[in-house]
N, C-alpha and C positions, 0 to 999 in steps of 0.2 A: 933837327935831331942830329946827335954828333954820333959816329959811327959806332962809337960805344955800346951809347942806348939804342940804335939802331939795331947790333947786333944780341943786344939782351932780348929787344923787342922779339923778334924771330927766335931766339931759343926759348923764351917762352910759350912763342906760340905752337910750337915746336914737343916741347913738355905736353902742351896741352892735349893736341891731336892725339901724343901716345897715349896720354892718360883716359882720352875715347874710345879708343880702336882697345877693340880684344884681344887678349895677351894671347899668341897662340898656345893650344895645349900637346903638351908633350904626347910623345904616343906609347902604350902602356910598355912592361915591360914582358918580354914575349918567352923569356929564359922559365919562368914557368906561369900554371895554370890551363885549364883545360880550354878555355873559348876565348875568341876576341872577333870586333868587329870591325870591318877595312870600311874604312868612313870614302877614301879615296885620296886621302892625303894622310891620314894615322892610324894607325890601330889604337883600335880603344879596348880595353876587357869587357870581358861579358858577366856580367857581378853573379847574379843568377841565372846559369847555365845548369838546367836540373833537368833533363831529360827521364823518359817513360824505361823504365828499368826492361833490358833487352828478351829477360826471357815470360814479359808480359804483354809482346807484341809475337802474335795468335795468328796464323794461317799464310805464314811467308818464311816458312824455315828452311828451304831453302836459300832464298835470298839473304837470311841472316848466316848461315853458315859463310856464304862464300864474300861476302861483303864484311866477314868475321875476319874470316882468313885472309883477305888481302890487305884488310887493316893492319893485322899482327905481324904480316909482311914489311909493311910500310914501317912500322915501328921501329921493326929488329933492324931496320939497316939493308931491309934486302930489295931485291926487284917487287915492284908495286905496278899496278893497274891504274891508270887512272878512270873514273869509274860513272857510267849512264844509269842513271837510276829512271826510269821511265812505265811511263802507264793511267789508270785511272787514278782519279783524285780522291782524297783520304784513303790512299792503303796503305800508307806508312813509309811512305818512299822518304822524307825531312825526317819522319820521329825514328828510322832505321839509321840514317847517318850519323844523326845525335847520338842514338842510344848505342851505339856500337864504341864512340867516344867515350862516353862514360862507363861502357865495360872494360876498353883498354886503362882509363886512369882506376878504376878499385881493383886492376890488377898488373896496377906498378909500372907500365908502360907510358915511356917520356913522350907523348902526341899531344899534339891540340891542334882543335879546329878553328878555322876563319874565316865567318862570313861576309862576302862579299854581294852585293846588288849583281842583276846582267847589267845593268847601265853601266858597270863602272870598269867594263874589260880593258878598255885603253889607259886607265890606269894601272891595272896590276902590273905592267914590268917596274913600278918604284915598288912594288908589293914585292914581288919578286925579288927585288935588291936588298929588301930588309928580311925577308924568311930565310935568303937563301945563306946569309951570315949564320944563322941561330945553329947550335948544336942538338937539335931534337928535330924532329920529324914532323910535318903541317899536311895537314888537309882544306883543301881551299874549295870552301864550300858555297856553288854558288846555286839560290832553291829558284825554282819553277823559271825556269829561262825559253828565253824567247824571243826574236829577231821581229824587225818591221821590215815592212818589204821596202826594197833597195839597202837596206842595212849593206854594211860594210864588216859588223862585228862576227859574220860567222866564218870570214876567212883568216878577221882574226885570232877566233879561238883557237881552227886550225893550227895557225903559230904558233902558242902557244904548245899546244898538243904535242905537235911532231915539229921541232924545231924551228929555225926563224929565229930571228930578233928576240922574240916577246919568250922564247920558249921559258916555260918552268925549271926551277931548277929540281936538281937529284931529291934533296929532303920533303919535296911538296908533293902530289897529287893532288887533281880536281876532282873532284865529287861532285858531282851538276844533276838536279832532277829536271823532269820536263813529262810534260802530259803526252809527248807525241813519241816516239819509239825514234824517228829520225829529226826531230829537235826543228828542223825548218819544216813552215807547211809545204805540204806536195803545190798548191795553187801559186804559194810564192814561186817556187823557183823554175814554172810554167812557163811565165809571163816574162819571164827578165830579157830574153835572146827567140825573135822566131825565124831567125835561120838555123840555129842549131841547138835546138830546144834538147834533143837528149843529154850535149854535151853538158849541158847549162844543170840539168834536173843532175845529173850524176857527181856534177863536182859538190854541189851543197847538199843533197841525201850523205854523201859521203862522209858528210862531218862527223855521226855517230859512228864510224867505221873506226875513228880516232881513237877512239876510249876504247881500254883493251877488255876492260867489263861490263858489259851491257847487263842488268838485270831487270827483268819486265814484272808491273807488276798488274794483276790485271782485276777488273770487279768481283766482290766478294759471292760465291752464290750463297744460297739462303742457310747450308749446314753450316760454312766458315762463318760467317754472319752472325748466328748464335753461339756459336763456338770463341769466338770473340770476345761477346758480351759473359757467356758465360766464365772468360778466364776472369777477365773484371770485376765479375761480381763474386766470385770467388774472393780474390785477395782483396777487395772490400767488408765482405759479411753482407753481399744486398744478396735478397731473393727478387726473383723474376720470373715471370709468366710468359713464354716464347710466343702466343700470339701476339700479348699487349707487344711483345719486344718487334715483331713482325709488322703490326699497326706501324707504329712510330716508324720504321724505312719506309714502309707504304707512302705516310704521310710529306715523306722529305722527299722520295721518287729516286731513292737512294741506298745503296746495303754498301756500305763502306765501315774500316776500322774508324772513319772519324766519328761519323754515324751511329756506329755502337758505342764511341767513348760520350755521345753526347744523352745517349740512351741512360747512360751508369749514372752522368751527372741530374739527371732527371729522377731516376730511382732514387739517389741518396738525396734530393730535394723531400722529393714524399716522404722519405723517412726521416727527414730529419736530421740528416747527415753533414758533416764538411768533408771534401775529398780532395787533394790536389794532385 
């Protein structure tokens, strides 16, 4: 074979491979829309991003006020929190960050949200390089987070947090839920050091200390509960009977808003209903 066709042989083969491998895909464009998803190498849009409309999430008005406010903050350009959403599960801790979203875009404010995995914090400083160009405002939304023991990621949140390498830039805050109020179990960071086990438990408790907005959010009792269901069923047309509504958390061993949203979709089944 003459070096010719030697050298066509290998640009063919060459062709071929490319024509195997998958074209990588752009990452969207981030100048607007309201969500997008950090893969860990792109941003991708989030096509339907339709969050629970903010003033139909029941028994945490509190936490939506001030989780309102520091949004609206973030928005304008001004000093912003970055924000611990913490407590029991299904009370709204994910459908309040969304839906707070979706109150600032139907009134005109340039923000959007961007979910991230916990697995993928060592990647966010390439994250960080591309939010930090944009001219509008990012919340980097990472949901139900949580470390393995010996993890190395909660010092790097830290970093991020309160400077370092990795820190965020000015236009972003993180928004992070977690079931635990201080993000690491108390048993992890026991175990790590037993010569100076307070020193050890103090520096990773601390990491919630980072977020300058802590908002807790805690089990529903039994009046918030109905109160819940009944906004739901309200802006539905369902009627409802407050013991059967009480059964059904019996039955799950549970009184949470997810609880009662799953209560609604139960009712509008019996009747016949579609609800989204």
């Amino acid at each position: 074979m003459t070096d010719g066709e030697t050298k066509a042989a290998l640009h063919r083969i060459a062709d071929a491979l490319e024509r195997l491998s998958p074209v990588p895909c752009a990452s969207a464009d981030i100048s607007s829309g309201p969500a997008f998803h950090w893969t860990g190498e792109i941003v991708q849009a989030i096509e339907r991003f339709a969050p629970i409309s903010l003033d139909l999430l029941t028994g945490i008005d509190d936490q939506k006020a001030r989780l309102l406010e520091n949004t609206t903050r973030l928005a304008n350009g001004f000093a912003a929190h970055d924000v611990l959403l913490w407590g029991s599960r299904g009370m709204g801790k994910s459908a309040l960050a969304k839906s707070v979203v979706r109150e600032m875009h139907e009134a005109g404010k340039d923000i959007a949200m961007v979910e991230a995995s916990a697995d993928m914090l060592e990647t966010l400083p390439d994250l960080f390089a591309v939010l930090g160009k944009a001219d509008r405002a990012f919340i980097l939304f990472i949901d139900d987070i949580g470390f393995d023991e010996g993890s190395a990621a909660p010092r790097f949140l830290r970093s991020m947090l309160e400077g370092g390498a990795a820190a965020r830039p000015d236009n972003v805050r993180l928004y992070v839920t977690s079931n635990r109020r201080h993000i690491v179990p108390r048993h992890m960071a026991e175990q790590d050091d037993p010569i100076n086990p307070r020193d050890v438990i103090d520096d990773k408790l601390a990491l919630s200390d980072r977020f300058g907005l802590r908002l807790g959010f805690h089990a529903a009792s039994q009046d918030d509960y109905l109160a819940i269901i009944n906004r739901y069923a309200e802006v539905h047309a369902l009627d409802f009977d407050s013991e059967d509504a009480l059964l059904w958390a019996k039955q799950r061993g549970s009184r949470s808003g997810r609880v009662a949203w799953q209560y609604i979709v139960e009712l509008a089944g019996r009747a016949g209903k579609s609800i989204s």
